[in-house]
Each structure stands twice: as structure tokens, then as C-alpha cells.
C-alpha positions as a printed Julia matrix, in Angstrom:
174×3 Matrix{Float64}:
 120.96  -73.27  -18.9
 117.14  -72.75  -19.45
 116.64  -74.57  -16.41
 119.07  -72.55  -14.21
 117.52  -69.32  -15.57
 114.47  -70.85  -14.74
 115.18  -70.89  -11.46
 116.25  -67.85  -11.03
 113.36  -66.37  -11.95
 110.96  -67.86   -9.69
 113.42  -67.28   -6.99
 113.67  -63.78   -7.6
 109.64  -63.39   -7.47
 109.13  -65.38   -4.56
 111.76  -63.29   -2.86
 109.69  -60.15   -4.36
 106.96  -61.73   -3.01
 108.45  -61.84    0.35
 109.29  -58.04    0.58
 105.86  -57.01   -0.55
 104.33  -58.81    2.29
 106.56  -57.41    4.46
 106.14  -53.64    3.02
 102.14  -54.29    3.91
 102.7   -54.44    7.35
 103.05  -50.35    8.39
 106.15  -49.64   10.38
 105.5   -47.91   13.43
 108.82  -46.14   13.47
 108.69  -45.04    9.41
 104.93  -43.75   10.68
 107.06  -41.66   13.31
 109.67  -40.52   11.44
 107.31  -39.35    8.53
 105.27  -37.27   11.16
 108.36  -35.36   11.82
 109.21  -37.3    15.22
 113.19  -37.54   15.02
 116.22  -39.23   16.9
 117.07  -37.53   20.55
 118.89  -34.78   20.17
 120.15  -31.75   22.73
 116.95  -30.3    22.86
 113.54  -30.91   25.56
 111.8   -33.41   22.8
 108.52  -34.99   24.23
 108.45  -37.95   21.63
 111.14  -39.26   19.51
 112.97  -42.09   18.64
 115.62  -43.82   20.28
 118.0   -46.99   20.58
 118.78  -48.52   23.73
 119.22  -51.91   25.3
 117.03  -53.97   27.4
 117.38  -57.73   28.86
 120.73  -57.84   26.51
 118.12  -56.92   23.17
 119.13  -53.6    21.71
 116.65  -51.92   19.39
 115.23  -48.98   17.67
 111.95  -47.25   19.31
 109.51  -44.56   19.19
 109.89  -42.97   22.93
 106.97  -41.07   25.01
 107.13  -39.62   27.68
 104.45  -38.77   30.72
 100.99  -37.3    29.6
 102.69  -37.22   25.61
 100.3   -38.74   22.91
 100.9   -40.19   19.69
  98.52  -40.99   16.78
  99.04  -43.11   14.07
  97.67  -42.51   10.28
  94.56  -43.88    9.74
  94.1   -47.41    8.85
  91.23  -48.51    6.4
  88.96  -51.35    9.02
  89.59  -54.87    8.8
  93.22  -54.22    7.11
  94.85  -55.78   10.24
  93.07  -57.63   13.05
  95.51  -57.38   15.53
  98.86  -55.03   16.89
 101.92  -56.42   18.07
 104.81  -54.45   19.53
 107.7   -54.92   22.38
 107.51  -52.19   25.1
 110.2   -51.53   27.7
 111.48  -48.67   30.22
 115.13  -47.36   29.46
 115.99  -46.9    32.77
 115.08  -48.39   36.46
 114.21  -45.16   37.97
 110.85  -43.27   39.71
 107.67  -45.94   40.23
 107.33  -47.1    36.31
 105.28  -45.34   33.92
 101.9   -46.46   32.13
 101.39  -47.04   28.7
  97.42  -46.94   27.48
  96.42  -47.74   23.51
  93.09  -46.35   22.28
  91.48  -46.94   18.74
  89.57  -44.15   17.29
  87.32  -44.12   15.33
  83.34  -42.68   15.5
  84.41  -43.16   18.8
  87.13  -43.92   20.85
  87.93  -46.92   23.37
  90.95  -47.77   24.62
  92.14  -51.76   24.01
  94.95  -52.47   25.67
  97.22  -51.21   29.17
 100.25  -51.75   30.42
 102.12  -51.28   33.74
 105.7   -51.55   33.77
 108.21  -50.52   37.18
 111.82  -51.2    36.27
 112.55  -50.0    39.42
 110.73  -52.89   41.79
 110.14  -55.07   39.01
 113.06  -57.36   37.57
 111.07  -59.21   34.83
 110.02  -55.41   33.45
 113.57  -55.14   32.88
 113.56  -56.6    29.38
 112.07  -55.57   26.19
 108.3   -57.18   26.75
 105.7   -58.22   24.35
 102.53  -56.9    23.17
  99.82  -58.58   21.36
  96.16  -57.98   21.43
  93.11  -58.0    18.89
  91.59  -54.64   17.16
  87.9   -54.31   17.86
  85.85  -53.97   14.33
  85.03  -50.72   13.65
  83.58  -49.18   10.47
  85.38  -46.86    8.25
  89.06  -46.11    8.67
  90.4   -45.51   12.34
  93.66  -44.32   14.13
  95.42  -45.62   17.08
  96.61  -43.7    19.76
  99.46  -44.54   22.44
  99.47  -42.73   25.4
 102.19  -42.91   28.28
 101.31  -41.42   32.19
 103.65  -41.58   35.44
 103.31  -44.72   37.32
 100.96  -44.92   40.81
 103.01  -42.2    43.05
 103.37  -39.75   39.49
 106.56  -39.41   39.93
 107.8   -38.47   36.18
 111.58  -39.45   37.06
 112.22  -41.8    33.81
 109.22  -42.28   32.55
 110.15  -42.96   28.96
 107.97  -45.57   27.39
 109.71  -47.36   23.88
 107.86  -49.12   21.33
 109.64  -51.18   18.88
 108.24  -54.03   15.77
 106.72  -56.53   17.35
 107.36  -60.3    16.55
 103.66  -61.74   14.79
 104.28  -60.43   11.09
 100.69  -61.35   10.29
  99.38  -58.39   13.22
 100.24  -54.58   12.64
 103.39  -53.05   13.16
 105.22  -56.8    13.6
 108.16  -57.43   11.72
């Protein structure tokens, strides 16, 4: 009996363990949410989140459309070293859309782009990964996503989503 209580104990903290690792990692979507960005509804939002499917993967994501900016809460430096997130278009319509990612700080720069076309481009019909390094910066910084119309501007679908990314160790991976 002592030994099967035991067990249960250290059980139960590694699996506390296991969620407080996992609360350390910021959600991008709770970030969203708590910054007043909500689920589509009727009206002309700009940002917001929504669920759809891509390459047979349905998931929950924080949406932007063209010229539309979001910034995060800041983020004391060297408390993640990297960012890793799926993007995908929800539908194959216009010529794509382009998503930029800037850290700010004393200064901003941006760190990362991506080009997706639904449209032309099969492969950017799936829900597509995102990984790259955080420069070191000093003090705390934000980072900022930003979504433009792809090489014609032609606005005609140009929703970007951003969903958890898979590399728990990076920010906003789950």
C-alpha cells in the first residue's frame, strides 16, 4: 500500500511537472484572445481567430488580413531563443498574401518572411511550418506579425493563420 501511494505521488508531480513546462511556453492564441481579438463573427473584423482546414489538418488560428498588424506582449530577452508556428492560406484565391515577423525592441528588425500562393502553388496548400532563431536583444521586446497582398496586391483572400507550432522548447510551440 505504501508503495502504491508512493507511486502515485511521484506520478502526479511529474505529470505537474509536465503541465508547468507546458504553461511556460506563451500561447499565441490565449495572447490574442486576451488582447480582445475574438472568433469571426458577422461583422468587418481585421484580425481574429479562426478554425479551418488545410492539407486534411484542421486547427485553431489567429487570422490577419492585408496591411493588419499584430503585436505580441513583451517578452523578457533570452526567455525563448527561438519561434515556431504553422502558417497557411484558407482559401486558393487572388496571388497569395505575405506574412513578415519583426522583433522590437530599442529597435526593430524584421527576422523572418514568408510567401505563400494557394492559388499557383499546391504544396502552400497545407498548414506549413515555421521555425527560426530570435536575435539577442537587451531588455524585454515584442514581436510583431504583419500580413500584405501577394506580388499583383490583389487583397482577394488574403487571410494569413497562425497556429502552435510543433518544437515545444521554441515560443509559441505546443
Amino acid at each position: 500500500m505504501k508503495i502504491a501511494l508512493a507511486t502515485v505521488l511521484i506520478v502526479a508531480t511529474m505529470l505537474a511537472g509536465v503541465a508547468t513546462a507546458q504553461e511556460s511556453v506563451p500561447s499565441l492564441l490565449r495572447m490574442a484572445a486576451d488582447k480582445g481579438v475574438h472568433q469571426l463573427g458577422a461583422g468587418s473584423e481585421t484580425i481574429f481567430l479562426y478554425r479551418f482546414t488545410r492539407g486534411g489538418q484542421r486547427r485553431d488560428a489567429l487570422v490577419l488580413t492585408p496591411s493588419v498588424t499584430f503585436e505580441t506582449t513583451p517578452f523578457r530577452a533570452a526567455s525563448h531563443h527561438c519561434v515556431s508556428l504553422v502558417a497557411a492560406m484558407p482559401f486558393n484565391l487572388g496571388d497569395g498574401a505575405t506574412l513578415s515577423v519583426w522583433v522590437k525592441s530599442s529597435q526593430s528588425q524584421r527576422v523572418f518572411q514568408l510567401d505563400l500562393d494557394p492559388a499557383h502553388v499546391r504544396a502552400h496548400r497545407a498548414w506549413l511550418p515555421i521555425r527560426f532563431n530570435l536575435p539577442a536583444v537587451r531588455g524585454n521586446y515584442t514581436i510583431v506579425f504583419e500580413v500584405t497582398a501577394g506580388a499583383r496586391g490583389d487583397q482577394t483572400g488574403d487571410w494569413m493563420g497562425l497556429a502552435p507550432g510543433t518544437d515545444k522548447s521554441c515560443l509559441f510551440g505546443s
